[in-house]
N, C-alpha and C positions, 0 to 999 in steps of 0.2 A: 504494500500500500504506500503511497506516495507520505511523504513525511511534512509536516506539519509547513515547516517554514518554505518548503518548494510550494505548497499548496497555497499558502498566502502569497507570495510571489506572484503565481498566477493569476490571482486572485484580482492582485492590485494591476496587473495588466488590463485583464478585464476591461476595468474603471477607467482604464487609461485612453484605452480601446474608443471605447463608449464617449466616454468625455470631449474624442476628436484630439486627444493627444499622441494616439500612438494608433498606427496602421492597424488593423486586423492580422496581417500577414505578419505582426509582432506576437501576435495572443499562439497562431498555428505553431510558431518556430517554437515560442516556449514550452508548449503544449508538447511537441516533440523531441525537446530536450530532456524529459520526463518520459517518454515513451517512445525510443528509436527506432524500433522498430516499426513501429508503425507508417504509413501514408496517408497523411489525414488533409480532406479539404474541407472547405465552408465553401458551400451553394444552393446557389436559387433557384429554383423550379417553378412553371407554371403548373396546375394541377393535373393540366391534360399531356403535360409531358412534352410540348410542340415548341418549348424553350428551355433552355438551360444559362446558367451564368456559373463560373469557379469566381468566388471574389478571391480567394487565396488559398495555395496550399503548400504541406509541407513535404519533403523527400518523395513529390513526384519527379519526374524527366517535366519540364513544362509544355515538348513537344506532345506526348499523351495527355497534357491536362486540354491542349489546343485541340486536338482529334475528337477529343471527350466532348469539347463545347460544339463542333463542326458536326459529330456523328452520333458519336458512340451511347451517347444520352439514349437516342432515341432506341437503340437494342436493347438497353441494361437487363439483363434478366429480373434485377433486382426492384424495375420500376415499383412495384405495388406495395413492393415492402418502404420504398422513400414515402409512397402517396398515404401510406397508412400509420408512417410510424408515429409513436406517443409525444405528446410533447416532454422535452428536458424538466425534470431529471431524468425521466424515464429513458429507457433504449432499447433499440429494435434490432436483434442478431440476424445476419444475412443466411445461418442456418435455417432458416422458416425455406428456402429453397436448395431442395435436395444439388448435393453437389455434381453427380452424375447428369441433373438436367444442364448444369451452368457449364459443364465440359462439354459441350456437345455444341453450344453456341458459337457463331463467329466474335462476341461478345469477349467470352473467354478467351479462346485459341488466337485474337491479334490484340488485345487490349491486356487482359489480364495475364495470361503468362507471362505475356514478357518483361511484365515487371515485379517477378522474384515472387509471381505467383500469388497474388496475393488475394486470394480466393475465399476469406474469411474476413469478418469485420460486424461492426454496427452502425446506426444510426440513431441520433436524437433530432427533434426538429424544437430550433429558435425561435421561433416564428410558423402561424401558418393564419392563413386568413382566406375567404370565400377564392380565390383563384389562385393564391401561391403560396409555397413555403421556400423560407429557409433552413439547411440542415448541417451540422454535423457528421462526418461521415470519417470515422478514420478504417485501414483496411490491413490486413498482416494474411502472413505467408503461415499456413496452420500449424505450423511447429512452434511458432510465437504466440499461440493462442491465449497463455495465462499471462502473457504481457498485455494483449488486445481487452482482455477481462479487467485487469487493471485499472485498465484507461477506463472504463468503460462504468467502475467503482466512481473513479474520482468525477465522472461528469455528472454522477448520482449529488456530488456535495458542490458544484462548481458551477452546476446546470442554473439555477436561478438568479446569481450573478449574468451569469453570459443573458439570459432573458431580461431583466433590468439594465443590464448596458448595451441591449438592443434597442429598447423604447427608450432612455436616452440621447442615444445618438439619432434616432429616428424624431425626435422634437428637437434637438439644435439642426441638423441636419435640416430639416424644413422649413426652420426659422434662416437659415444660411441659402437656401435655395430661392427664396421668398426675394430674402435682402437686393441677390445679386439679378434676379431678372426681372423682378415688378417696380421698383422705387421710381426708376429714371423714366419709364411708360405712364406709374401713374399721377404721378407730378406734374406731367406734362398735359394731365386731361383737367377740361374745363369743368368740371365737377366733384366733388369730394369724396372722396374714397376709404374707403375702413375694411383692411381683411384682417376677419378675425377668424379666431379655430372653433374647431368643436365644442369646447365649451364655454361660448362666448367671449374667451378672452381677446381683447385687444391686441394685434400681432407688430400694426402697421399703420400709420395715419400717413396720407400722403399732404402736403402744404395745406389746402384749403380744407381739409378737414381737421388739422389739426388746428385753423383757427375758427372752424364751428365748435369746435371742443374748448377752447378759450371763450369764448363768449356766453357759452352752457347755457341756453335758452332754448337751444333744441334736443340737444345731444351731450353729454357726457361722459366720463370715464369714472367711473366707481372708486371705491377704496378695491377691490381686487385685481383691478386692471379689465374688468368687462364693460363692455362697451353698453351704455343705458340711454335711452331714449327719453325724454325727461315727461312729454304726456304719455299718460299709462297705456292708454287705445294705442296709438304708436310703438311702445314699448313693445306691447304685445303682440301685436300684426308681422312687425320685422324681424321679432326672435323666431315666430313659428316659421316664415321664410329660410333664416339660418337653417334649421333645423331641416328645415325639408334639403336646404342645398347639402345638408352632409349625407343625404339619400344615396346609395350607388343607382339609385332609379331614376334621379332627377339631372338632368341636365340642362336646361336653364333658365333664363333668369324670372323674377317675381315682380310686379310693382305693388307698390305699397306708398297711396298719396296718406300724408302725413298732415294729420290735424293740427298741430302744434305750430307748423311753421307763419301760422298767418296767410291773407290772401294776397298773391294766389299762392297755392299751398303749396311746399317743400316737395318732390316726390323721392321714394329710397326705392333702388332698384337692384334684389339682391340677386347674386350669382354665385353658382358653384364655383369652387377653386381646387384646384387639384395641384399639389407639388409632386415630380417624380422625378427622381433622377435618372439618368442616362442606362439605359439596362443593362450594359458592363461597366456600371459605376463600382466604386468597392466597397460604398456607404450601407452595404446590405438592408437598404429601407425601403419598407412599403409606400405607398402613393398616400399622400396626407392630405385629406379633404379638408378644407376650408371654404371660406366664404368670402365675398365681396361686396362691402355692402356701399353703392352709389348713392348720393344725398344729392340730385340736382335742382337748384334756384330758380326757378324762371326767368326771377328779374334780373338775373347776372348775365343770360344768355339766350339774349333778344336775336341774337344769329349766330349760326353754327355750319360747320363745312361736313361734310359726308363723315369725314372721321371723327368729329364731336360727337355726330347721332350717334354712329357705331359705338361708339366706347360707353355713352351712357347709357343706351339701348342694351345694350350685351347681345347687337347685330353683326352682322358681316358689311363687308361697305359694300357688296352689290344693292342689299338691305334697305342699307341706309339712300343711297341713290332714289328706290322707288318709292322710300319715305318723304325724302326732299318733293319726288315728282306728282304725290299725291297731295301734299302741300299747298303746290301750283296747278293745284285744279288738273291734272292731265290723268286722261283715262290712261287704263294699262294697254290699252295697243298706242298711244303717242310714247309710253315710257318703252315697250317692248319695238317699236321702229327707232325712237334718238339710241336706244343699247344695241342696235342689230342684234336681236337676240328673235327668238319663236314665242308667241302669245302663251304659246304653254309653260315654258320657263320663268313667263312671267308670273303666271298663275300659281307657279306653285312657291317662286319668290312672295308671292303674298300671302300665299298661306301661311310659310313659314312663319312670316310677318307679324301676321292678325294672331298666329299662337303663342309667339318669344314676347311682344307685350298686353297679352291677354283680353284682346280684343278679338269682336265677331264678324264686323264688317267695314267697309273703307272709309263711310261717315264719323262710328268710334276711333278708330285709328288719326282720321285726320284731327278730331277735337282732341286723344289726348296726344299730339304733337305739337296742335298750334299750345295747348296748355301749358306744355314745357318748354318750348322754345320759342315761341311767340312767331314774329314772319322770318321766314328764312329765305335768305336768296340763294338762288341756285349758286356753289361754288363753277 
């Protein structure tokens, strides 16, 4: 059994890991400083098995770890035993499939032999959520087996750390993802912007929201840092939005005209937010759903160019174009010939339309655009 002071070692790696001070591919090395023999990676799987990621491993060849992501995922004999294993501390032995069947595979015979046979092992899973997991997996040569058992002990007393230094790195990480691609976009939009998280905390104020929040006559920020709406009817309307935007059902945005602002009234237009990093990132984190919650003024934005609508709308600018041209009185065959486009692409441009700000027909749509934007010239 691993010895007290290597095991806090580990331990404090973990943390380190997690914290975003120290790579993942620091936690594998140590991990296998403690157990040589073995081959251990950390990886992501989608559930149906039609993706793979190694964010890092130890005393593989890297060429097999490459083949692994390119191919060999998709043979493993052992898929069902990763889709099924327990979550940490628990672990899943690759003995649940006979060895006779895994010799018989191309799996085996060009991937597993040739690396000192290592045809025995387990798995724990870090992580698993409605489409993907991340796992644990170290692997030995069956002569090593009461070494492989070892390891396999210590992830029994080590497994909940590595799961809390997952959902940490998984909330800076997001808060880090957030920072570096939304600030400079939402800053630059003619409306006030607030993304917050799942549980309504305050993530992110961009300029002009952070001086509606100065002035707190509409909107506020709590003693816990959650974003509050200061009339109660508004309070209420734009958390159950949040709420729905953290849906994996909902995809997009809500309006919610706001009693509080005075006439003509404030509108909030909430959107889902999704942070994900790059799918061979090595941040090992799930997609973190957020929210984006838009505060727009009327009387600040008596005209607006195609990418104003779009950003406040939470449209696309073809969107926003046949919103302008509805605007200016023009039926959808004038909007569907100045776009060369087909009547029918127009048609379903409006639908889209009349469903993303929760309108029926092109009368409600036009009243609540002149509402919010008042007259707009064609850019």
């Amino acid at each position: 059994m691993t010895n007290e002071r290597a095991l806090l070692g580990l331990i404090d790696k973990i943390y380190l890991c997690g914290s975003g001070n120290a790579d993942w591919q620091e936690f594998t090395d140590e991990y296998a400083r403690l157990f040589p023999s073995l081959k251990s990676a950390l990886a992501g799987y989608d559930r149906q098995f039609t993706d793979a990621a190694i964010f890092c491993s130890t005393n593989y060849d890297p060429q097999f770890m490459q083949s692994y992501e390119a191919y060999y995922y998709k043979i493993n004999p052992w898929k069902d035993v990763l889709a099924h294993a327990p979550m940490s501390p628990n672990v899943s032995w690759g003995a649940e499939v006979p060895l006779r069947e895994v010799r018989r595979t191309e799996f085996y015979s060009d991937w597993i032999r040739p690396q000192e046979d290592v045809v025995r092992g387990f798995t724990t899973v870090l992580f698993r959520e409605r489409d993907r997991l991340v796992s644990l997996t170290p692997n030995v040569n069956p002569k090593h087996i009461e070494e492989a058992r070892a390891a396999a002990d210590c992830i029994k007393l080590i497994g909940p750390h590595l799961q809390r230094a997952l959902e940490l790195s998984r909330q800076l990480t997001g808060l880090r993802v957030q920072n570096a691609t939304m600030r400079g976009a939402l800053d630059a939009l003619a409306a006030s912007a607030f993304v917050v998280g799942a549980d309504v905390r305050l993530e992110y104020a961009n300029a002009r929201a952070e001086a509606l929040l100065s002035v707190g006559r509409l909107v506020r920020r709590d003693a816990a840092g959650r974003l509050r709406f200061v009339h109660a009817d508004d309070h209420r309307a734009v958390m159950t939005c949040v709420h729905l935007a953290g849906s994996l059902a909902t995809t997009g945005p809500r309006m919610v005209p706001l009693r509080g602002g005075g006439e003509p009234a404030y509108l909030a237009f909430v959107s889902p937010l999704v942070t994900e990093p790059h799918a061979r990132s090595r941040s090992l984190l799930p997609p973190k759903r957020c929210a984006i919650v838009f505060v727009v003024d009327p009387r600040e934005t008596p005209r607006a160019r195609a990418e104003q609508v779009a950003a406040a709308l939470g449209i696309t600018p073809a969107e926003a174009q046949l919103a302008l041209a509805m605007l200016h009185d023009k039926t959808l065959q004038d909007y569907a010939d100045e776009r060369r486009i087909s009547i029918n692409t127009a048609r379903v441009q409006m639908r889209s339309l009349l469903d993303k700000t929760d309108t029926h027909r092109q009368a409600s749509l036009v009243s609540l655009l002149v509402k919010i934007f008042g007259t707009l010239a064609v850019p």
